[in-house]
C-alpha positions as CSV (number, residue, x, y, z in Angstrom):
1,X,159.4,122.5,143.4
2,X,156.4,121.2,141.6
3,X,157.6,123.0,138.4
4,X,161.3,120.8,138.7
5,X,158.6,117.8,139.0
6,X,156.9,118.7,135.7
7,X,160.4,119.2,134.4
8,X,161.6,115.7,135.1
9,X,158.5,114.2,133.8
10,X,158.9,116.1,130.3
11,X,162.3,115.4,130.2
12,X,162.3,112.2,128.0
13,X,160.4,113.7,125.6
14,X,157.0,111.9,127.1
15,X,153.9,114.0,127.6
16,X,152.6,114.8,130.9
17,X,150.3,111.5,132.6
18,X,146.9,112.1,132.2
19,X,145.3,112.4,135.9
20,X,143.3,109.2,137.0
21,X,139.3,108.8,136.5
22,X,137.2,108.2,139.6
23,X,136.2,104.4,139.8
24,X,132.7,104.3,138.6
25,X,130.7,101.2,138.9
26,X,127.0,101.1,137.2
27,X,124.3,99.8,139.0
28,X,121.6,99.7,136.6
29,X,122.0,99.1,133.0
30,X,120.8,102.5,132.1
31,X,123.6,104.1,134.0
32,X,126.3,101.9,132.3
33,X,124.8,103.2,128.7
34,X,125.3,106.8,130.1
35,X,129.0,106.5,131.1
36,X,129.3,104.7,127.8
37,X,127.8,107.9,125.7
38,X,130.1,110.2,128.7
39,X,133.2,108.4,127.8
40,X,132.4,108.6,124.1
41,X,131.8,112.1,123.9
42,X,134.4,113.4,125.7
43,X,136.5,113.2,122.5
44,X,133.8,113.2,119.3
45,X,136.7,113.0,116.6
46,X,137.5,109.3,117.6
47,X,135.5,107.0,116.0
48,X,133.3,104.9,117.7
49,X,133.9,101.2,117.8
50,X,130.8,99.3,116.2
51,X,131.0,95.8,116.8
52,X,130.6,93.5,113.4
53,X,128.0,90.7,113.3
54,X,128.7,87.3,114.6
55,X,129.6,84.8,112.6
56,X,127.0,82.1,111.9
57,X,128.5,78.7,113.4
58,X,128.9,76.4,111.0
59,X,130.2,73.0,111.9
60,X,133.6,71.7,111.2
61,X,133.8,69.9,107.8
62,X,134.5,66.2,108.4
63,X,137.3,65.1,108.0
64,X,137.9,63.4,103.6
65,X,139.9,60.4,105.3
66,X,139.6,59.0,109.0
67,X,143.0,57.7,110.0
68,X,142.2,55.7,113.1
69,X,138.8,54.4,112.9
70,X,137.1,53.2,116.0
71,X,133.8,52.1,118.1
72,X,133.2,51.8,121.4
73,X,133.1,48.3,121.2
74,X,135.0,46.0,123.7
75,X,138.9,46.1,123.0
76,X,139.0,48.9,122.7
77,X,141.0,51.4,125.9
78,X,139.2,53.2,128.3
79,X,140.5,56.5,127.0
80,X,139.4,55.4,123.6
81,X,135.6,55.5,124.3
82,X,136.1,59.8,124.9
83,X,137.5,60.5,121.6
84,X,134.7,58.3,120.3
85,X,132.3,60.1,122.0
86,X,133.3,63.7,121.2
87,X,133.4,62.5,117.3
88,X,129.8,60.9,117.6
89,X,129.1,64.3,119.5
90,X,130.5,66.5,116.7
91,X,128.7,64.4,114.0
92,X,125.4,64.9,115.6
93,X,125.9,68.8,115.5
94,X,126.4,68.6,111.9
95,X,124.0,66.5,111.0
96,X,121.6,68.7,113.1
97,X,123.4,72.0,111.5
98,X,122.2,70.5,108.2
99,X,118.8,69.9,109.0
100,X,117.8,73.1,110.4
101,X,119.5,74.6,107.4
102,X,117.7,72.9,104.6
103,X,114.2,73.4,107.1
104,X,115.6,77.3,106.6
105,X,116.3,76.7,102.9
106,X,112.7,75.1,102.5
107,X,111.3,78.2,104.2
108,X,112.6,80.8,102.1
109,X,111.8,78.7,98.8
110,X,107.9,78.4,99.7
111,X,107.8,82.5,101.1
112,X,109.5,83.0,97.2
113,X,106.9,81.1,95.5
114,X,104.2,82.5,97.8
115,X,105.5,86.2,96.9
116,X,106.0,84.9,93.2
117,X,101.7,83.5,93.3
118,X,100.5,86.8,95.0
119,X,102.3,89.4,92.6
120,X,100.8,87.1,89.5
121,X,96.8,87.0,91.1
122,X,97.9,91.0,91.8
123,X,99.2,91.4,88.3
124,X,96.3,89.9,86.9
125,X,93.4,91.8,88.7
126,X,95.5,94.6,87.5
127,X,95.1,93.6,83.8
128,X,91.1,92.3,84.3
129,X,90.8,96.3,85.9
130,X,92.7,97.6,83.0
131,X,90.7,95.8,80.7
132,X,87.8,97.2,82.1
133,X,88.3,100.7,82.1
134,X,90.0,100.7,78.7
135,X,86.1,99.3,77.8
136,X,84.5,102.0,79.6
137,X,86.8,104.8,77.9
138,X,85.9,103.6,74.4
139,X,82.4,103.2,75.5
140,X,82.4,106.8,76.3
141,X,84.4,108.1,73.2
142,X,81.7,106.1,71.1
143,X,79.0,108.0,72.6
144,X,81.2,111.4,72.4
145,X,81.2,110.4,68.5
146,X,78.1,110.0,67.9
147,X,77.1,112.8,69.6
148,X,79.6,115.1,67.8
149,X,77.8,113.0,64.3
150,X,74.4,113.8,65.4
151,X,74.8,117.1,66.0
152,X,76.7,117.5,62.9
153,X,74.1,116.0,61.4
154,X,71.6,118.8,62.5
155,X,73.5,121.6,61.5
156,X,74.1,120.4,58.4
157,X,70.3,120.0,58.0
158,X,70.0,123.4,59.4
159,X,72.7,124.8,56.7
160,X,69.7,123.5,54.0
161,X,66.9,124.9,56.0
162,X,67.9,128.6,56.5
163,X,64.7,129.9,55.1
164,X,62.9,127.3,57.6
165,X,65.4,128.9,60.0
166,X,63.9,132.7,59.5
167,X,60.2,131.0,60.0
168,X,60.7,129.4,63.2
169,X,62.4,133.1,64.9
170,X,58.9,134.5,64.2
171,X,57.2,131.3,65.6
172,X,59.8,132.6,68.6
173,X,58.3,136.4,68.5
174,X,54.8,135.0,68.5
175,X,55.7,132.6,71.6
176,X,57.3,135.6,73.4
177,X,54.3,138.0,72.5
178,X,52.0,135.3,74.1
179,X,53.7,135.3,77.3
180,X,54.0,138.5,78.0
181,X,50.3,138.5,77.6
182,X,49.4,135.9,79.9
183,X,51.7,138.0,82.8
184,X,49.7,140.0,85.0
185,X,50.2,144.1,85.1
186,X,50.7,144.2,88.6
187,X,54.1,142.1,87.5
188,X,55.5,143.7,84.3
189,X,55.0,147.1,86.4
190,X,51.6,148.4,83.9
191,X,48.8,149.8,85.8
């Protein structure tokens, strides 16, 4: 019997009903997020809706030509003072609308000239730093010259002095041979 149930149900060509979810009803707000992410999950290939932004509220533009221009000045009908008051109301808005916004505009334009100041003082202690090591590297290659010079100079002067040169290795011997004298035995191993 159940199987001629199923049968009339496919009949028209409609798939079978989906059986019902329990009623679940969140308590806390932690519990809602976690039937969210259940009901989510339980089919991963749909997309997930992602809500977009709101829209900033801007005011309504008003209006280029006012037909029917009125006060709330005596003469006027009782029902005229409401429409009055909802465009005085609606004129206050913008007016307010525009003021924050220029107070926001104001904002952002000192923040960009403060950004602008600090990355000019940083850019310029960058170039005073610069400027000083760049002195202190040629400071050092100067001396690494004239080092280089001077001790070129001293073998050039010893290139010119190589009989002076064979004179001052036996000054050497001589220095050496004196040494060795002053050691005591016990030392250099001679009893």
């Amino acid at each position: 019997m159940a199987a001629d149930a199923q049968k009339n149900n496919n009949k028209a060509g409609k798939p079978a009903k989906k059986e019902p979810q329990p009623l679940i009803i969140a308590k806390t707000p932690a519990e809602e997020q976690r039937l969210k992410l259940e009901k989510l999950m339980r089919n991963p290939d749909k997309p997930a809706p992602i809500p977009d932004r709101p829209k900033e509220w801007n005011p309504r533009a008003p209006p280029e030509f006012v037909r029917d221009v009125m006060g709330s000045s005596a003469g006027a009908g009782s029902g005229e003072f409401h429409v009055y008051r909802h465009l005085r109301r609606r004129e206050y808005q913008r007016q307010d609308f525009l003021d924050k916004m220029s107070l926001v505009q104001n904002k952002n334009e000192a923040y960009q000239e403060k950004l602008e100041k600090n990355k000019q003082a940083a850019e310029e202690r960058t170039a005073k730093r610069r400027k000083k090591r760049e002195k202190l590297k040629q400071k050092k290659l100067a001396a690494k010259k004239a080092k280089q010079e001077a001790k070129n100079k001293t073998e050039e002067g010893s290139n010119d002095e190589k009989s002076s040169d064979s004179s001052e290795e036996e000054d050497e011997e001589e220095r050496e041979a004196e040494d060795d004298a002053e050691v005591p035995s016990f030392i250099m191993g001679k009893k």
